[in-house]
C-alpha positions in Angstrom: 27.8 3.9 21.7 26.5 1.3 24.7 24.5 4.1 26.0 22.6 5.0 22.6 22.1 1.3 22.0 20.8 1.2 25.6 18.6 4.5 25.2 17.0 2.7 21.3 16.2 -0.2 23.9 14.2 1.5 25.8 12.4 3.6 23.1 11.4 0.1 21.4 10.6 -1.1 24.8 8.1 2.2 25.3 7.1 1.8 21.9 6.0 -1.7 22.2 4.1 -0.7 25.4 2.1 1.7 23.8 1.3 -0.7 21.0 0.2 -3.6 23.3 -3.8 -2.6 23.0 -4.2 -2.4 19.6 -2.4 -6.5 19.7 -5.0 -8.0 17.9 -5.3 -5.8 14.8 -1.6 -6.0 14.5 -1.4 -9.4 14.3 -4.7 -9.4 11.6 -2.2 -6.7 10.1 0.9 -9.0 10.1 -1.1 -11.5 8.3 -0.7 -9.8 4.8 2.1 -10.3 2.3 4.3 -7.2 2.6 3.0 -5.5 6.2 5.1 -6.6 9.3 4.8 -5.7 12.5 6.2 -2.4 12.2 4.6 -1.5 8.9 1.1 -2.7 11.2 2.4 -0.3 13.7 2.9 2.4 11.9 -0.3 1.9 9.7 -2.1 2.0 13.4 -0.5 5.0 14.7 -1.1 7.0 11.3 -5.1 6.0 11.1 -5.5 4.1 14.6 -8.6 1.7 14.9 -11.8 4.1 14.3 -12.9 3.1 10.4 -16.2 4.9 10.8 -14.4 8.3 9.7 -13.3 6.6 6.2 -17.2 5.2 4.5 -15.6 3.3 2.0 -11.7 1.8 0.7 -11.3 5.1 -1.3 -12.2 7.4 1.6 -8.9 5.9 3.2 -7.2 5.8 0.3 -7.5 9.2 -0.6 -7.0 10.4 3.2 -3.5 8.1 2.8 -2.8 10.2 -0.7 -3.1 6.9 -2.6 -6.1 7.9 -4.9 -4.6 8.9 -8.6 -6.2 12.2 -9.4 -6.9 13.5 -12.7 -6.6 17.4 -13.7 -8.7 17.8 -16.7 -9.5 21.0 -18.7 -11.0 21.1 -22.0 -10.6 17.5 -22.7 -6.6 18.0 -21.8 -4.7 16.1 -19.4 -2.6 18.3 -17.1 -0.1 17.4 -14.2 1.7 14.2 -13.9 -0.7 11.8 -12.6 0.2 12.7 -9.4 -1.5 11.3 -6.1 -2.7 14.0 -4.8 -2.2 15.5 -1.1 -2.7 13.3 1.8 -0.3 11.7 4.8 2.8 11.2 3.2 3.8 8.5 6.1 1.0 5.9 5.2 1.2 6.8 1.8 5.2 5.4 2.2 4.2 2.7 4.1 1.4 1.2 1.6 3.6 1.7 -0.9 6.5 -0.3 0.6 4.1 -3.1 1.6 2.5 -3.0 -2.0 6.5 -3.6 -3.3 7.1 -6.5 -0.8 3.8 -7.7 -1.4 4.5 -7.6 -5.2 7.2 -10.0 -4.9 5.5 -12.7 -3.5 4.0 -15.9 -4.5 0.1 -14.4 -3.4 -2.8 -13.3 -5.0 -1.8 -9.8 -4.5 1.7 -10.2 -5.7 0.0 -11.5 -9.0 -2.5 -8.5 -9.4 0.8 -6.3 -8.7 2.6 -7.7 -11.6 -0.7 -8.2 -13.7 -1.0 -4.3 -13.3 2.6 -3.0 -13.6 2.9 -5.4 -17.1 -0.4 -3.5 -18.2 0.1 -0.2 -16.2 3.7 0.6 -15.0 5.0 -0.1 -11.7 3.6 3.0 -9.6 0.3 2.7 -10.4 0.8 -1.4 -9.5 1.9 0.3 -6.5 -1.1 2.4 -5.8 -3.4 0.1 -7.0 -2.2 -2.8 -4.5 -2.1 -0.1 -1.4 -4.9 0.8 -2.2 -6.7 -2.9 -1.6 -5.0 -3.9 1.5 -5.9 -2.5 5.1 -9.3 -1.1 5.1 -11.3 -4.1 5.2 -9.1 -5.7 8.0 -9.5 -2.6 10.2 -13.2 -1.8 9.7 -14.6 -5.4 10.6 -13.1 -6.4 13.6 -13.4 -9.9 12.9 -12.4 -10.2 9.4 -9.3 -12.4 8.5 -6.6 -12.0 5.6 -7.3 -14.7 3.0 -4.8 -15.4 0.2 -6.8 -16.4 -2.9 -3.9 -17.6 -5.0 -1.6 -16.5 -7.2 -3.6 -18.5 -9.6 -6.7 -17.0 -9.0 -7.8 -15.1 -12.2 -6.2 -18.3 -14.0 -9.1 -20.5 -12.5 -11.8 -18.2 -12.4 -11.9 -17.9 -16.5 -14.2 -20.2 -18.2 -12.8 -22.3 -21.1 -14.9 -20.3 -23.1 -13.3 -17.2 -22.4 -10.0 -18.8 -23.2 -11.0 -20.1 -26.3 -12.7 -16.7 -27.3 -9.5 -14.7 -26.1 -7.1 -16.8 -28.4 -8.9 -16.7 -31.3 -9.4 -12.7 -31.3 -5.1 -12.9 -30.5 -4.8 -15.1 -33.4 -7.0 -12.8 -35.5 -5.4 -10.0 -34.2 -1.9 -11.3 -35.9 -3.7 -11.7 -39.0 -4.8 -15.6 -38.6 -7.9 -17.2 -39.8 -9.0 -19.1 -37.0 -11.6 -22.9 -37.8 -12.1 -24.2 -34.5 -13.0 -27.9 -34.8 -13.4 -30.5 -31.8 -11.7 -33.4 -31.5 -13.5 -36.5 -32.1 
């Protein structure tokens, strides 16, 4: 048992080694809810650090299998809203990080629960994956920013509100007189 704990020593030791150039986009990595070191290690080794081969978020994201595809014919849905093909390793790893990320006090564990109250749970999974590495990786100088977990909340006008609540109040069969208060 010494000698296989001895022998995993050195494979983390090796692994570490081959990770040490690609340092500063694993720490950038490490700086979003749900991604770790490892996660940022194994998101590295699956697409490494050349972003000019995905144009755009959903070039990754369907690479990664983390685009929702829709099989249409004759105005029919067919399938089961599957993801599609893709690499099953960094589609597992976004997903796990989406779930971590989904249970924190952030802005994207808000737009996780947001979506799986609306949505369901998987595609709160695959829509969160789907938003969380590509712009790190394809401007080398770009920094994880948490907005908030109240972010939407402050971002709508009182207007809004007020037009919102009426239409629920309406909605439930209310007739709604707004007056201000003097």
């Amino acid at each position: 048992m010494l000698a296989r704990v001895d022998q995993l020593n050195r494979d983390i030791a090796e692994v570490e080694e081959l990770i040490a150039p690609f340092e500063q986009a694993v720490e950038r990595l490490d700086d979003i809810p749900g991604i770790g070191r490892t996660a940022a290690s194994l998101i590295l080794s699956e697409i490494g650090l050349d972003m000019t081969r995905f144009p755009t978020a959903g070039h990754l994201a369907s690479w990664a299998r983390f685009a929702p595809t829709t099989k249409e014919s004759a105005g029919r849905k067919k399938g089961r809203s599957a993801t599609g093909h893709g690499n099953p390793y960094l589609a597992r790893v976004l997903g796990e990080a989406a779930v971590s990320a989904g249970k924190t006090n952030t802005f994207l564990g808000e737009r996780y629960r947001c979506i799986a109250r609306r949505r369901g749970k998987k595609r709160a999974i695959v829509a969160v994956g789907r938003s969380i590495i590509w712009h790190l990786l394809s401007d080398p100088n770009a920094r994880f920013i948490d907005l908030g977990a109240d972010f939407h909340d402050t971002r709508i006008g009182p207007e809004r509100k007020k037009r919102n609540h009426v239409r629920q109040l309406e909605a439930l069969g209310y007739r709604v007189i707004l007056e201000p208060i003097a």
